[in-house]
C-alpha positions, 0 to 999 in steps of 0.5 A: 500500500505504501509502495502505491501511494509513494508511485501515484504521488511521484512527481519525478523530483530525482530525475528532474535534478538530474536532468535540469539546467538548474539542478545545481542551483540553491533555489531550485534544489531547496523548492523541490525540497519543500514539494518532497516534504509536503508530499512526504506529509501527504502520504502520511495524511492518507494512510490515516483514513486508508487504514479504515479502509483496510480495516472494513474490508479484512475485520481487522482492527490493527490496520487503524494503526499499523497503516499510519504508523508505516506511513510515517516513514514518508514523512521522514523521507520527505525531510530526506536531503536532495543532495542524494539526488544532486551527487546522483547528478554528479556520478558520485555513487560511492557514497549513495551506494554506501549510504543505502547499504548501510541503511538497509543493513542497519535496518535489517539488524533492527528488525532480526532483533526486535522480532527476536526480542517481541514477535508482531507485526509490529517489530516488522516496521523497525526496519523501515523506521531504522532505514529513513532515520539512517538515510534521513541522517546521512542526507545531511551528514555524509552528503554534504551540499546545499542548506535545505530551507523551506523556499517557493521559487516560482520559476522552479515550481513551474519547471518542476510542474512542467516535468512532473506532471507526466512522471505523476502519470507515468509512475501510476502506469508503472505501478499498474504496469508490475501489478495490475497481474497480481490484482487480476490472477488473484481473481482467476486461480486459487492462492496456491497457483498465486502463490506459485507465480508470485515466486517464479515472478520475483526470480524472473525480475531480479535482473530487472530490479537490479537494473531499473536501480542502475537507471535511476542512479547512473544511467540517467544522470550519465545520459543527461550527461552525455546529451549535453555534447550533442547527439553523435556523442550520445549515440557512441557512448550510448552503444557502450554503455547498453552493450555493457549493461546487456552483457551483464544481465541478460545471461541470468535471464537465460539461465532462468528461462532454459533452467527454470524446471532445474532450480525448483527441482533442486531447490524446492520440494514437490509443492512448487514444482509448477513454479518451474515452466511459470519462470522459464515463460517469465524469464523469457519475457523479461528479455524485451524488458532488459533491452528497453530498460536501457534505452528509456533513460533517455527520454528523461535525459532528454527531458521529454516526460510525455513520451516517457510516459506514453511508452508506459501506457502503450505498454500497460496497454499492451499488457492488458490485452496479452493477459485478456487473450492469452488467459481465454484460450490457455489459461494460467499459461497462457497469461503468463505467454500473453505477459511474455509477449507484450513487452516485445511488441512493445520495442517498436513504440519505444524505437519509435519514440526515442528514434529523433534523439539518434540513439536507437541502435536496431543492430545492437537490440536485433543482436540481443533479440536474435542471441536470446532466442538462439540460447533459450530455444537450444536450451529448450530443445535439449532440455525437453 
């Protein structure tokens, strides 16, 4: 719940920073910084009357408060610095890795702990307080930067709206985007089969995970960058980067997509051997999200947030028709192909889209596409 309130509330703050002229200027890093506190308490505001919400639809009467008290975590990360947006800028990574690293260590100690000391729920929300209280420190402390101060510099607040308001739609679509199948399988097979294709799914998009991270912390600011020298110099340094990035994360997917049925053998028992075809299918998938994941930086780079989110649309769109289809003629199967199959008729909208800034390197994607298909179909030839 708080994962969706914090998406449909995204104005696009970090990625304006990184792209903006002004992303090194005091008044408009301290204006985002009173937008990034106010919708910090906003998201608090909401998690008071959602809590009643839960508690009408499940009869359970500790959503009235465990709700709110996790929403405070928004507003301690809504006091966050914006210095960890401008050394993202910057391409100071060093310190933002270890500052996130240390957080979510920390946090995790703290929860072990309290579960251990007092078994509830609510030790489950140590973590998420000790990880803000961290970040919120070493915002100030560890990136030193600019003053925050609450400021209203109008020209910012235009500049912010401007870029904002579709990474406010295009953060509700991707929330839609890696959920929308979960809200409607539930409704189509029992929690068993659910329960199945909710681990198959995490396994097929830890890649993806890990890599929409590099987006946001190094490939869009090194694509603002690289903007910045003009277009022959972004499309040569582009092919690098992506053929870099593709090398690393799509061997993964080909080892989950060709042993998707080995691992639950090894790994699992009996009970979750059905996960096995639902990961390899999902993997396979994955493959078209790998390679678009690394061109859509771009748009942002570029500044362009309308078409950064009508590729978002085009591919919820897309998605909802592969499941409708896929689901009436094959069931579970044919979902989860129906899934498969939308991110790949996706590319060509995505191409379409970004092909004016220069960068769209068909070779280097027909390259990826032609290689992944080569090693799953062997795979899948001499495994049947």
């Amino acid at each position: 719940m708080l994962t969706g309130l914090t998406m449909f509330s995204d104005v696009g703050l970090g990625p304006n920073i990184m792209q903006n002229k002004r992303g090194e200027d005091a008044h408009f890093l301290r204006t985002a910084w009173t937008v990034q506190v106010f919708r910090g308490l906003l998201i608090f505001a909401l998690t008071i009357p959602l809590g009643w919400v839960f508690y009408f639809i499940n009869g359970e009467s500790i959503f009235i408060y465990v709700i709110p008290v996790a929403g405070l975590t928004s507003v301690l990360s809504g006091l966050n610095s914006v210095s960890i947006f401008t050394y993202n800028r910057r391409l100071q990574i060093k310190r933002i890795t270890l500052l996130q690293v240390a957080s979510n260590t920390l946090g995790m100690m703290g929860m072990i702990l309290a579960v251990w000391l007092v078994p509830s729920v609510w030790s489950l929300l140590v973590s998420a307080f000790i990880a803000a209280v961290v970040r919120l420190a070493g915002s100030y402390w560890y990136l030193p930067d600019v003053r925050m101060a609450f400021e209203w510099d109008k020209e910012a607040v235009r500049e912010l709206v401007r870029f904002g308001k579709w990474i406010f739609v295009s953060t509700a679509l991707t929330f839609m985007v890696v959920r929308l199948d979960i809200f409607i399988l539930s409704g189509l097979v029992g929690m068993g089969v659910l329960g199945l294709y909710n681990i198959a799914k995490s396994l097929a998009l830890a890649a993806v995970e890990a890599l929409g991270a590099q987006a946001n912390t190094v490939l869009l600011p090194v694509y603002s960058r690289l903007s910045d020298k003009g277009a022959d110099h972004l499309r040569k340094q582009t092919l690098k980067l992506r053929l870099t990035l593709m090398a690393v994360f799509l061997p993964p997917l080909w080892a989950l997509a060709v042993g998707g049925n080995l691992f639950f053998d090894i790994f699992y028992d009996d009970r979750y051997l059905a996960a096995g075809w639902m990961l390899e299918l999902m993997a396979a998938g994955t493959v078209a999200s790998v390679v678009c994941m690394t061109i859509e930086p771009v748009l942002l780079a570029k500044g362009n947030s309308f078409r950064y989110m009508l590729q978002l649309a085009s591919r919820l769109g897309l998605k909802i028709v592969g499941m409708a289809i896929g689901a009436y003629y094959a069931g579970t199967m044919g979902f989860i192909i129906g899934l498969a199959v939308a991110d790949f008729l996706n590319y060509p909208i995505l191409a379409a889209l970004v092909r004016k800034y220069g960068v769209w390197l068909p070779a280097l994607d027909g390259a990826a596409f032609a290689i992944s298909a080569l090693v799953i179909g062997t795979g899948w030839l001499l495994l049947d």
